[in-house]
Steps between C-alpha positions, in 0.01 A plus 500: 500500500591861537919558446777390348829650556801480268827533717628421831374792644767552733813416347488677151462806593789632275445331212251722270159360368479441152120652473644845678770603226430812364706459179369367141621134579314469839204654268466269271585186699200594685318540201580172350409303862169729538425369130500137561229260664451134501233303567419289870346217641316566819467270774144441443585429173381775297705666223538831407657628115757824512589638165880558460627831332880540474634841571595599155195396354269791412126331405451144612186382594438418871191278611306647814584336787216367753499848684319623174787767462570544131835573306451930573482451855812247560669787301419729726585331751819434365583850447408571805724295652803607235459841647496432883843283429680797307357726773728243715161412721332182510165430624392193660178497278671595191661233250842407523625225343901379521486238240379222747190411622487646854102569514260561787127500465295738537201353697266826441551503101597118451801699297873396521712759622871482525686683808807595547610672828780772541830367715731773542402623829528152685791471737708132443413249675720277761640164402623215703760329325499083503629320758643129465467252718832326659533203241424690209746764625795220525372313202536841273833533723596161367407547131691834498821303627456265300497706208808693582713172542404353197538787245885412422397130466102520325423680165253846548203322358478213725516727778259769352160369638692461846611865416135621386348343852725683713472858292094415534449391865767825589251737315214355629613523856555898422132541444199478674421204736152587528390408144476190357515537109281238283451430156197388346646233183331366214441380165317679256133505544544366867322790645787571734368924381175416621626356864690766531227759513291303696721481768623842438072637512546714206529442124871576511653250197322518179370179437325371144506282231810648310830289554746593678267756709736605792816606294701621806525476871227667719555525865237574784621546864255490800705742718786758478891464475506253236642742234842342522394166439312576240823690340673207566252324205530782250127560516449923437303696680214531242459120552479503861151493682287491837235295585146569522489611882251271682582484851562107611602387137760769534605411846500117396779577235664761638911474449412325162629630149336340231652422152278423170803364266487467101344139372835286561437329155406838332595504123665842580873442632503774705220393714666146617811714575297731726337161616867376556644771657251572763442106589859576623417751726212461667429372817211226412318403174112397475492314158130489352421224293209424290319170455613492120871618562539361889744181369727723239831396427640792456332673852647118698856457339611870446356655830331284750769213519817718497316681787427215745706651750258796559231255536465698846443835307285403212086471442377293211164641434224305312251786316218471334362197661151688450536355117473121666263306541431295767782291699752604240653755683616308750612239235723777351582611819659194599612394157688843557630409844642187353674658242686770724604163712681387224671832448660457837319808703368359825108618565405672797233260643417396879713804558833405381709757336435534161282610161182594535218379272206671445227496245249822419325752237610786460233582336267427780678524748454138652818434660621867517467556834689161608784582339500897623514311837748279452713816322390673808655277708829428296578862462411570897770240550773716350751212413427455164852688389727340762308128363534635144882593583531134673378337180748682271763395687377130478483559162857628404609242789350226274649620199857527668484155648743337182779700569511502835355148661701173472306157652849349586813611701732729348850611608859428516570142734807440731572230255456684147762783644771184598503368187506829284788561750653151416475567138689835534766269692505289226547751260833628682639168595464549843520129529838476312617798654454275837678187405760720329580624826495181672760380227720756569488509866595129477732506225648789722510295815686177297758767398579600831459169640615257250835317468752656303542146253095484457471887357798434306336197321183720458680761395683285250199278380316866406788625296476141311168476449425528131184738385364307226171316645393756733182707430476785376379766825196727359612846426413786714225602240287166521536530825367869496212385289412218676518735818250728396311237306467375900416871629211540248374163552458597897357815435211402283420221751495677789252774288271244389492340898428896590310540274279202500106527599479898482298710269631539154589901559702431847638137325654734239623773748662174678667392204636840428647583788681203520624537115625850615683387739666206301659783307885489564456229752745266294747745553469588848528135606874467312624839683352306811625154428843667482515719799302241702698187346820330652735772639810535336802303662562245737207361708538552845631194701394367862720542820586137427711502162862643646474149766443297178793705302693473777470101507506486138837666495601290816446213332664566199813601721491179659528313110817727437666424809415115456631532146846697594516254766533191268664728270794534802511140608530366106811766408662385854452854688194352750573167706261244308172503688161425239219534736524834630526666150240241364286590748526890431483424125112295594404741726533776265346292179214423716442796706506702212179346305341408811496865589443669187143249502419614839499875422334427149232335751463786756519697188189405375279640723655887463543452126093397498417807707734751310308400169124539702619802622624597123140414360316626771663842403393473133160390532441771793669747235254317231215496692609854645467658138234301389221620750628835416432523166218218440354411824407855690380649168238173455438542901410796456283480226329187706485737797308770281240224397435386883475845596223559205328170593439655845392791375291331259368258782387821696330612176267191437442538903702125508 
């Protein structure tokens, strides 16, 4: 093992190094990292003891360490080093310590050095930006739509993971498409640390027995132009590192950027927010599980089951199977398999799409190389984001599904709009209104038509008529409330027919429109009820009626002449001659009723159409102002769901 580096060495070129500040705080930062050492476990399992000195701390006493230096020479060394940084030089064999653990060993002295390497001259590297594939490109399409239709009609928080997905997968696709960023997860004690440097070829994250041991996010990238993406986390530069360079190994992972997170079920709070934060942003997740800790409930319900959906982006490492005897490894290993069954994420086995299961030792390295491979391979593939993208969008799909599916019909039928119609009718007595007009057209037609004696009997027997015994007539007001009694009545059922079978949100949007537009119907329907009612005057009469006057007022001539005629003959003027005048007289009785029935008969038919034609007009009026004000605005609230189903159809790729 012979370097470690401490930045992208490409990308940072104008951000200062910490170690290189000439003032008093760069000075003594140094100081305090070039003070502190901690103790290792080596692969072959030997152990070597570091005193720690604080920087403020004048005489402590510091064990040698196996190099046989004593406590005179690490302070010279120290100094040393203290004097090249305020000289603003650093020396690749000289100490320089950031605060982390970012070591290589010297093979010659068996020493551990740290390294740091100057980045200011390095010109920027180029970045391809991420490119989506067709579906996930109309799917985000889809989502983005769908937000933007539904903001008037869904609160902000039940759209703010559909907003959060589409702010994420837009960033993502800004940066590099080269890079696939993963996290190494775990529980305290998990040796998630541990796998991370093995992988990584370099004691990079301090590992030990204190708890928590990583307290923040370190990130190692295997090639240039991940800067941005690392940005994107909120890791700083000091925490950023290189791999040990080793030719294949580094070829095998090239494109990947490695994450080692806080313990997820740290005691600290602001490690599981770190742990929280980044799980959000990363492309993939290798969770590493121990044989005491593998079946946690806290690891299953908080993390593993709400993330199902990534099953495609997500390794569920077994460590420290070394500390097993036996079969039981594979016991656990399966026991584990079972349990991430249950948690709904589908396993990648007999190459379906899916988690992949591994067990290993980090410590020994049995198994490390397997799962480098199978990293290899992922990150070579280069669709971990897009996949990790996909899943999201499954995700906030799922958790939009209540206010957007419905498993039955909805809508406005043919029939509910007829009889909301027919209740508005009701309402303005377009009925009545009809057979009013039919009364009058016939009541007009025995006027004109009618024998002079018969309307004067009529005419007489209505004068007579006494008005005790008749029924009181409802007053205009009962009949107002009982009108809009009616209108409110149609109005609430033709919201809950609109309304019926829809999510709760676009139910109540439904319902609301249609109470809006309620508002001042009442009132609209009397001014229309009036100028769409009977028309003022006489109904109009057929070609017909002056033929049936005419013989109405022949016949009635033909009585008077009968009567003047036996008028004449009994004073003694006319010759006496009865039948003739008789004759008249029967002819004109007769002929009078006879055709004063007929027209009533061929009136009927006019009279039955002039009232239709009257009701027609009022419930067309009804109807008219009824769709206006009720039925468009719950339309188009109807139309605004169907047009979010499709676009919420296009987002769960139905």
């Amino acid at each position: 093992m012979t370097a470690v580096t401490d930045q992208d060495h490409t990308e940072h070129a104008d951000q200062p190094d910490d170690a290189h500040q000439p003032n008093d705080a760069g000075r003594a930062g140094a100081a305090r990292g070039a003070g502190r050492g901690s103790g290792r476990a080596s692969a072959g399992g030997s152990e070597q003891a570091s005193g720690r000195a604080s920087a403020g701390a004048s005489a402590a006493e510091a064990s040698p360490d196996t190099s046989g230096r004593g406590r005179s020479q690490e302070r010279a060394e120290h100094d040393g080093t203290h004097a090249r940084v305020r000289d603003g030089r650093t020396d690749s064999g000289g100490a320089w310590d950031d605060g982390l653990i970012a070591r290589r060993v010297d093979e010659t002295t068996g020493g551990e050095r740290y390294h740091a390497s100057d980045s200011r001259s390095a010109a920027p590297a180029a970045v391809t930006p991420l490119v989506y594939d067709g579906v996930l490109r109309s799917r985000l399409e889809a989502l983005r739509e769908l937000v933007g239709l539904s903001r008037t009609r869904l609160d902000s928080r039940t759209l703010a993971g559909a907003g959060r997905v589409l702010d994420e997968a837009s960033a993502r696709r800004r940066l590099s498409g080269q890079h696939t960023v993963v996290a190494i997860a775990g529980a305290t004690g998990s040796g998630k640390s541990q796998l991370f440097n093995a992988l990584a070829g370099v004691t990079i994250s301090e590992t030990g027995v204190r708890r928590p041991t990583t307290a923040a996010p370190i990130a190692c990238s295997w090639s240039d132009g991940a800067a941005s993406l690392i940005e994107r986390l909120g890791i700083p530069p000091r925490l950023r590192r290189r791999p040990l360079p080793t030719g294949d190994a580094e070829s095998q992972l090239r494109g990947l950027v490695l994450i080692d997170l806080p313990d997820h079920d740290s005691a600290a709070v602001q490690h599981r927010e770190h742990v929280d934060r980044i799980l959000g942003l990363v492309d993939a997740v290798i969770w590493v599980v121990d044989p005491e800790k593998y079946a946690d409930a806290v690891l299953h319900e908080r993390y593993l089951r709400p993330m199902a959906a990534h099953a495609e982006v997500m390794f569920v490492v077994l460590n420290q199977i070394d500390r097993l005897p036996g079969e039981a490894a594979e016991q656990v290993l399966d026991d584990l398999r079972r349990l991430l069954d249950e948690d709904g994420i589908a396993l990648g086995e007999y190459g379906e799409p899916g988690t992949t299961v591994l067990a290993l030792s980090a410590l020994t390295g049995d198994g490390v190389g397997e799962l480098r491979e199978a990293l290899g391979q992922f990150v070579a593939e280069r669709g971990a984001p897009a996949r990790r993208i996909s899943a999201d969008v499954d995700i906030a799909a799922a958790r939009l599904w209540p206010v957007y599916a419905t498993q039955r019909r909805t809508g406005l039928s043919e029939q509910a709009r007829e009889e909301f119609s027919d209740r508005l009718a009701d309402a303005v007595g377009a009925t009545a209104a009809g057979e009013a007009a039919e009364r009058a057209w016939l009541r007009n037609a025995n006027r004109a038509c009618g024998t002079p004696w018969l309307r004067l009997w009529r005419w007489y027997q209505d004068r007579g008529e006494p008005t005790t015994g008749r029924l009181p007539s409802r007053t205009q007001a009962d009949e107002e409330a009982t009108a809009r009694q009616r209108v409110e009545q149609a109005v609430r059922t033709v919201a809950d027919r609109a309304s019926a079978g829809l999510p709760a949100p676009w139910a109540q949007a439904v319902r609301e429109a249609a109470v809006r537009g309620s508002q001042g119907l009442p009132e609209a329907l009397d001014e229309l009820s009036v100028r769409a009612g009977v028309p003022a005057g006489r109904p109009p009469r057929p070609g017909w009626w002056p033929v049936a006057v005419l013989s109405q007022a022949s016949m009635t001539i033909l009585q008077f002449l009968g009567g003047l005629w036996l008028l004449g003959q009994i004073v003694g003027v006319m010759a006496p001659n009865l039948g003739v005048p008789v004759l008249l007289m029967v002819i004109g009785i007769v002929g009078g009723p006879l055709i004063e029935w007929s027209c009533r008969m061929a009136a009927r038919g006019p009279a039955r159409r002039y009232g239709l034609e009257a009701e027609r007009r009022l419930r067309e009026a009804a109807a008219g102002c009824g769709r206006a004000r009720v039925l468009d605005p719950v339309a188009a609230e109807l139309l605004r769901y169907r047009e979010v189903r499709e676009q919420y159809g296009r987002v769960v790729g139905a």
